[in-house]
C-alpha positions in Angstrom: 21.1 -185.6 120.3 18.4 -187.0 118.2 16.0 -189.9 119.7 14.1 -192.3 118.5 10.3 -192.5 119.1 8.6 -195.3 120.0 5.9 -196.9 117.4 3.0 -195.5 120.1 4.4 -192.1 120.5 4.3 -192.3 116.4 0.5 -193.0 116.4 -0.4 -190.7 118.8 1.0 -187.9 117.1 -0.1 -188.9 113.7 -3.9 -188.8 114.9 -3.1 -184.9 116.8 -2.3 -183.5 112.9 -5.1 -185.7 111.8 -7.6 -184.1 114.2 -6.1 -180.8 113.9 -6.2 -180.3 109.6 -10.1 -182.2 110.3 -10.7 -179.0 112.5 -9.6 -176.6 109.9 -11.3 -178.3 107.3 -14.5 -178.3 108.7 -14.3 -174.3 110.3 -16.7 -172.3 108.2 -14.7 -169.1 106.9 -15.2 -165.9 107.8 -18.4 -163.9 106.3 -16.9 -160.9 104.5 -19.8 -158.4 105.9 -20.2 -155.6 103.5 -20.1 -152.1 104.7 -23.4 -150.7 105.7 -21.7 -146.9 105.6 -19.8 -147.8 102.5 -21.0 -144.2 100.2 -19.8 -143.3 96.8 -18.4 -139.6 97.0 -21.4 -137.1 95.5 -21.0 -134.9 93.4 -20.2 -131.5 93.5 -23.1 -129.2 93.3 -22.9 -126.6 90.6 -22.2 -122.7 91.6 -25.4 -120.5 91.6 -25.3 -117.9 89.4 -24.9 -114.4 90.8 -26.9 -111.7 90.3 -25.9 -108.7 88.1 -26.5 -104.9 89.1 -26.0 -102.8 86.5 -22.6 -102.0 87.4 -21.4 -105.5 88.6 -18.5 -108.2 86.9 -19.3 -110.7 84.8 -20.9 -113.9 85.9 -19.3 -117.2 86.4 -21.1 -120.3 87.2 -22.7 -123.2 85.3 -26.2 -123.9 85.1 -28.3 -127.2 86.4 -29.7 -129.7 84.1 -33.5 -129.3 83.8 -36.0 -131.7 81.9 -36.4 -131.3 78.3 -39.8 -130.1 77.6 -41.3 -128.6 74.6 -43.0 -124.9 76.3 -45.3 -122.3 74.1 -47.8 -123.2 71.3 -47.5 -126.8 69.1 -46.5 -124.9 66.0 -44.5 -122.4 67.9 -42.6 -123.9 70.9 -39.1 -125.1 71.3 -37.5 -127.5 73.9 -35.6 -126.1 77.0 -33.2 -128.6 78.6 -31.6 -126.1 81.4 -32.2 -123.2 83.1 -30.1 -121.0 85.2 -29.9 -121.5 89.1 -29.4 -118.1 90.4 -28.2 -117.4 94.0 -31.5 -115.0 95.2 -34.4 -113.8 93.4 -34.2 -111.2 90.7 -35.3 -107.7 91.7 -36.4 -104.6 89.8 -33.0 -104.1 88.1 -31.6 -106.9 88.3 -30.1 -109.8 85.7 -27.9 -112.8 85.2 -25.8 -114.0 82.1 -24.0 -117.1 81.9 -23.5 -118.2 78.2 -20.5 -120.5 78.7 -20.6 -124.0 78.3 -24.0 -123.2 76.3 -23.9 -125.3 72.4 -24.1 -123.1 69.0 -27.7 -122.8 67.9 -30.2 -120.2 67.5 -31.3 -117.6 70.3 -35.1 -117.1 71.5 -36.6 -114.7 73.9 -39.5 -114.9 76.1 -40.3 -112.3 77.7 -43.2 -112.9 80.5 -45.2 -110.0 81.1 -47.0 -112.0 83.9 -43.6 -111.2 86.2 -41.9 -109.1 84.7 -39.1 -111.4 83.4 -37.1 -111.6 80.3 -35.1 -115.0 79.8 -33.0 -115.8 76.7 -31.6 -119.6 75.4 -29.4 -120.5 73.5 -30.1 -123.8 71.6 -32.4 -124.7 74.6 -30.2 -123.3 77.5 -31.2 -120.4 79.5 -28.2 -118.1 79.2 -29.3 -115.3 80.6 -32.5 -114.2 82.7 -33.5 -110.3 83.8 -35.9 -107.9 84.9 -38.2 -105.5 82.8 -40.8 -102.9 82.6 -44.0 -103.1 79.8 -46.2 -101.2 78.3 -49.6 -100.8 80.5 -52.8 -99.1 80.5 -53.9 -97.7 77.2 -50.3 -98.7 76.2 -50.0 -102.5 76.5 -46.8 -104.5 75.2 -48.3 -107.0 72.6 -48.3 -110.8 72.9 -47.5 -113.1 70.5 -44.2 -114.7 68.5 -42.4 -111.6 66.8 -39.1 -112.0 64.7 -36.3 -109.8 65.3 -36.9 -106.8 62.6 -34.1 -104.7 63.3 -31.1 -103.8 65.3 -29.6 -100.6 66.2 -27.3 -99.9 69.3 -27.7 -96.2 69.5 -31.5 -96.0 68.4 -33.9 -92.9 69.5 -37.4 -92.7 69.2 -39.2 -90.9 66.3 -42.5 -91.3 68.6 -41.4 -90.0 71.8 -39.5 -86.6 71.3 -36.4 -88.5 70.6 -36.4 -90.2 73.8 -33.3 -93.0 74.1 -34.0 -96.7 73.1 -30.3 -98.0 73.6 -29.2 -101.3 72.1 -32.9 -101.7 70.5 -34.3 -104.6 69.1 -37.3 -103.9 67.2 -40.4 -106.8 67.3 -43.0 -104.0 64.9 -42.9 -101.8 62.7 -45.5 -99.4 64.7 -42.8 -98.7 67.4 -42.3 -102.1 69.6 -38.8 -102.8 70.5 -36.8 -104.4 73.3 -34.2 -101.7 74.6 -32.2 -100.6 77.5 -34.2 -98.8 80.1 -33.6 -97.8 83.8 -36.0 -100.7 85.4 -37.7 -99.5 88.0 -41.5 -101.2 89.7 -43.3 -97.9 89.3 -42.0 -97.1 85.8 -44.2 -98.1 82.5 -43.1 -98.0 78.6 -45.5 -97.3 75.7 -45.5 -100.4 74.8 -41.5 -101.4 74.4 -39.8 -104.0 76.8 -37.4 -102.0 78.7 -34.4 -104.0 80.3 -31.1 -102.8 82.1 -29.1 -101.0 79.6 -25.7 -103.6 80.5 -28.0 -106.4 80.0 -29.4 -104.6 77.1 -26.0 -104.7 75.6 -25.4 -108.0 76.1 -28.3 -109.4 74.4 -28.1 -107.4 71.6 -24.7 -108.9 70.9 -25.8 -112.1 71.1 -29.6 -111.6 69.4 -29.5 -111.8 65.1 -31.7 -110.6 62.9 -34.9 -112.7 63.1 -34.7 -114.6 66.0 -37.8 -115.1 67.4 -39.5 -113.5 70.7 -42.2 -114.6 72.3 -44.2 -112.1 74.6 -46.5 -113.9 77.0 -48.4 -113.9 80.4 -47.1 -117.2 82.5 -43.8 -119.0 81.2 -43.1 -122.0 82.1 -44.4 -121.9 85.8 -43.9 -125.3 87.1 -40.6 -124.5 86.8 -39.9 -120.3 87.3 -43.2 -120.5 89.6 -43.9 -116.9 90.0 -40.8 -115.0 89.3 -37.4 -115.8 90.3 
């Protein structure tokens, strides 16, 4: 049964809400605390790409974005914006392809007596990086920027008693070429770049008539220090 309140009972309950919406009105409101271990997820790191023994697959893996810097002479450089990231150090016999992902555009070679590397871009991006031997003694490789002067997969030399120069490359006309060549620390060339014959094959499917090498001692060290 419903009962009536008294005038006083009405007050005093009138000034309880009163006090009570006051109270709320005057609480401060709760500080949203940002998160101090709050991350955005990283990345994923690209694959290193594996070596290559003579015999091995094909390689997978991408390549790391390096800074684009202009390397060799003024009227002779060209920029390089990556390099391949391989997975250990290259050893006598050893090299690393990875063309994909790589844009259109011409193809240099450097080849870096200083270490005994050979590293080939494509447009600026190192597609592929591997071991040689040179000419020494009184038969040193040359130095200097050479266009590609001829091609010929199943090439023997009219020098040297008709000794093998698979997949050759010819830089002169006096008998310097790039070919495939067992690559071995104690072994020398008169004066040709000699590279593993499967990595020989590969880069003369990919090198064109003149496309330039250069042949130097130190290549970009602040970034291949001295060999890798």
């Amino acid at each position: 049964m419903a009962r009536k309140l008294t005038r006083r009972r009405v007050s005093e309950r009138c000034w309880m809400f009163l006090f009570i919406a006051l109270a709320a009105a005057c609480s401060p409101a709760s500080p949203v605390i940002p998160s101090m271990f709050a991350t955005e997820p990283s990345p994923a790191a690209d694959p290193a790409v594996a070596l290559l023994k003579p015999a091995a697959a094909p390689v997978a893996a991408a390549a790391p974005p390096a800074p684009v810097i202009t390397y060799g002479a003024p009227d002779k450089g060209f920029p390089v914006n990556t390099v391949l990231s391989l997975d250990q150090p290259i050893e006598a016999g050893d090299y690393a392809w990875n063309g994909e992902g790589a844009p259109e555009g011409p193809t240099t070679i450097v080849v870096d007596l200083a270490v005994q590397r050979l590293y080939v871009y494509r447009a600026g991006v190192e597609i592929g990086r591997s071991s040689l031997i040179y000419g020494a003694d009184e038969k040193p490789t040359p130095t200097g920027t050479f266009p590609i002067l001829q091609k010929n997969a199943d090439h023997v030399s009219n020098i040297y008693d008709g000794a093998p120069m698979p997949y050759m490359l010819r830089l002169t006309w006096d008998g310097v070429a790039i070919h495939g060549s067992e690559v071995d620390e104690e072994y020398a060339t008169h004066g040709c770049v000699g590279i593993p014959e499967p990595f020989a094959e590969i880069l003369f499917s990919e090198a064109e008539l003149g496309d330039r090498v250069m042949v130097t001692h130190g290549w970009m060290t602040d970034i291949y220090g001295s060999g890798a």
